[in-house]
N, C-alpha and C positions, 0 to 999 in steps of 0.2 A: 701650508700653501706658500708659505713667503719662502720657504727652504728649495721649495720645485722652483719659485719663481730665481732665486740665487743661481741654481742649477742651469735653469733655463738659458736665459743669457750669460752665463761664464761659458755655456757651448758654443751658443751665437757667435759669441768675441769669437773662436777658436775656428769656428765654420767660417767668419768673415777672414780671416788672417789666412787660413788654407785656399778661400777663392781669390783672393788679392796679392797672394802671396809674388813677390817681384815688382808689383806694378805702383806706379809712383802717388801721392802725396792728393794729387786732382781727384782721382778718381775713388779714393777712400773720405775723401770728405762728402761726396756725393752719396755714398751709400751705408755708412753710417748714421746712426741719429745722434740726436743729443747737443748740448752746444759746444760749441768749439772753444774750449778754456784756452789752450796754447797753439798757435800755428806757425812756426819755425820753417826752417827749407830743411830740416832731419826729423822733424817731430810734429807731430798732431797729439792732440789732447783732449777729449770729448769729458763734459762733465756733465751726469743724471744721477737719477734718483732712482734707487729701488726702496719705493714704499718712501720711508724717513733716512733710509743709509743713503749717504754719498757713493757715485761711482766714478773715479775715473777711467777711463780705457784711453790705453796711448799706441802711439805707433812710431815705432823709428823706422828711416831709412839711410839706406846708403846707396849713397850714386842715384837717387831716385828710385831704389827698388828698395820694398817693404824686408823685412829684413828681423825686425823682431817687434812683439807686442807685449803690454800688459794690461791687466785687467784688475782693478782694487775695488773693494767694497769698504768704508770706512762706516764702523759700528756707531751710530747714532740715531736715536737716543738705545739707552740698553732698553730691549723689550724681554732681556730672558739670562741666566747668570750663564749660560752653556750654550745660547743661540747660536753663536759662531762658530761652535765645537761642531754643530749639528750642521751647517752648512759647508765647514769642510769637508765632513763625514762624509755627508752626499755629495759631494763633487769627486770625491777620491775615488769611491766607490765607482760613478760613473766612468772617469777615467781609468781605474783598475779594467772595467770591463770594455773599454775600444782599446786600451794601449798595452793591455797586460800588467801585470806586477812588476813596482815603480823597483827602477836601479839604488834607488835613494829612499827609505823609509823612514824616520825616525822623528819620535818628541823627546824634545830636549827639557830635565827642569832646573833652569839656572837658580831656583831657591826653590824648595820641597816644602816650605810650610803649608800649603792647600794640597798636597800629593794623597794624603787620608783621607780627603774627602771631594772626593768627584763630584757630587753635586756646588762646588767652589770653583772648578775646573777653570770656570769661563773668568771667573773673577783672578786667575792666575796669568791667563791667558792677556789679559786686559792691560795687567802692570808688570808685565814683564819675564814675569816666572818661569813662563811654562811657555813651549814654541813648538808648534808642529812642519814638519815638512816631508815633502815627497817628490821624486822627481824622475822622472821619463826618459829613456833615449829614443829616439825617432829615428829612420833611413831623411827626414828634411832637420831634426832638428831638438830640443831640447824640452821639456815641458817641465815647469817647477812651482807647486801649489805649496805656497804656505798659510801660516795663518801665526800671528806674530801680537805684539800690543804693545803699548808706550802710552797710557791713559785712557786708549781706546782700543779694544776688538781692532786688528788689518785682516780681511783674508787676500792674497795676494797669487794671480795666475799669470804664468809667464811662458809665451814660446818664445825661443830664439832660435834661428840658425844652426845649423851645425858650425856651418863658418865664423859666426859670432860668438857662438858659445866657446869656440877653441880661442877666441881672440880675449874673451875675461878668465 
């Protein structure tokens, strides 16, 4: 259930971003929840809870129009050695089927000593090891899920721009 619920709102972010998309800074604070951790004249910052994980979702603009988002789940406390394996799983999934098969596949393992046993997976994931990613091309723009770690599980969803995406 917590994994639909992951799913759930990382659509939401991506539903809010395609009905907002262009429009300035006022009117994404209004229709967003959550509290507002940073608000800049390029950036908004919402920070919740899913369950005990941290979420930020951000939003950049330029010139007042939205422009590009992200969405992060920080793993806290660990409920599962593979939790976040399974949450990316299911988002990829759901994106493979609105967006097609990602331009960009791949996990990378920066050190193979948990690579024999997949049931470690998560705990590879966690410190560094092991990194997944996949990523989208769009007619609006760029789509790029990872899932990453540095002490903790990150799973990490990102649109930008076509325009922005050319610009990094």
């Amino acid at each position: 259930t917590l994994q639909a619920e992951v799913t759930r709102q990382a659509l939401a972010f991506l539903d809010t971003l395609h009905r907002h998309w262009g429009e300035g800074p006022e009117r994404l604070r209004t229709a967003v929840s959550g509290n507002i951790e940073r608000d800049e004249q390029d950036k908004l910052i919402f920070l919740r809870n899913i369950h005990d994980h941290g979420v930020l979702e951000g939003y950049e603009f330029r010139q007042d129009s939205l422009v590009r988002g992200q969405y992060i789940v920080l793993q806290r406390p660990l409920n599962g050695l593979n939790e976040f394996i399974g949450y990316y799983t299911s988002l990829k999934q759901v994106l493979n089927a609105v967006y097609g098969k990602p331009k960009l596949d791949r996990i990378v393992w920066n050190n193979d000593l948990y690579q024999p046993l997949p049931d470690y997976w998560g705990v590879a994931v966690m410190i560094g090891h092991l990194r997944y990613q996949a990523t989208w091309e769009t007619a609006e723009g760029t789509i790029t899920l990872e899932l990453t770690g540095n002490h903790h599980s990150k799973l990490f969803l990102e649109f930008k721009s076509a325009r922005e995406a050319a610009q990094t």
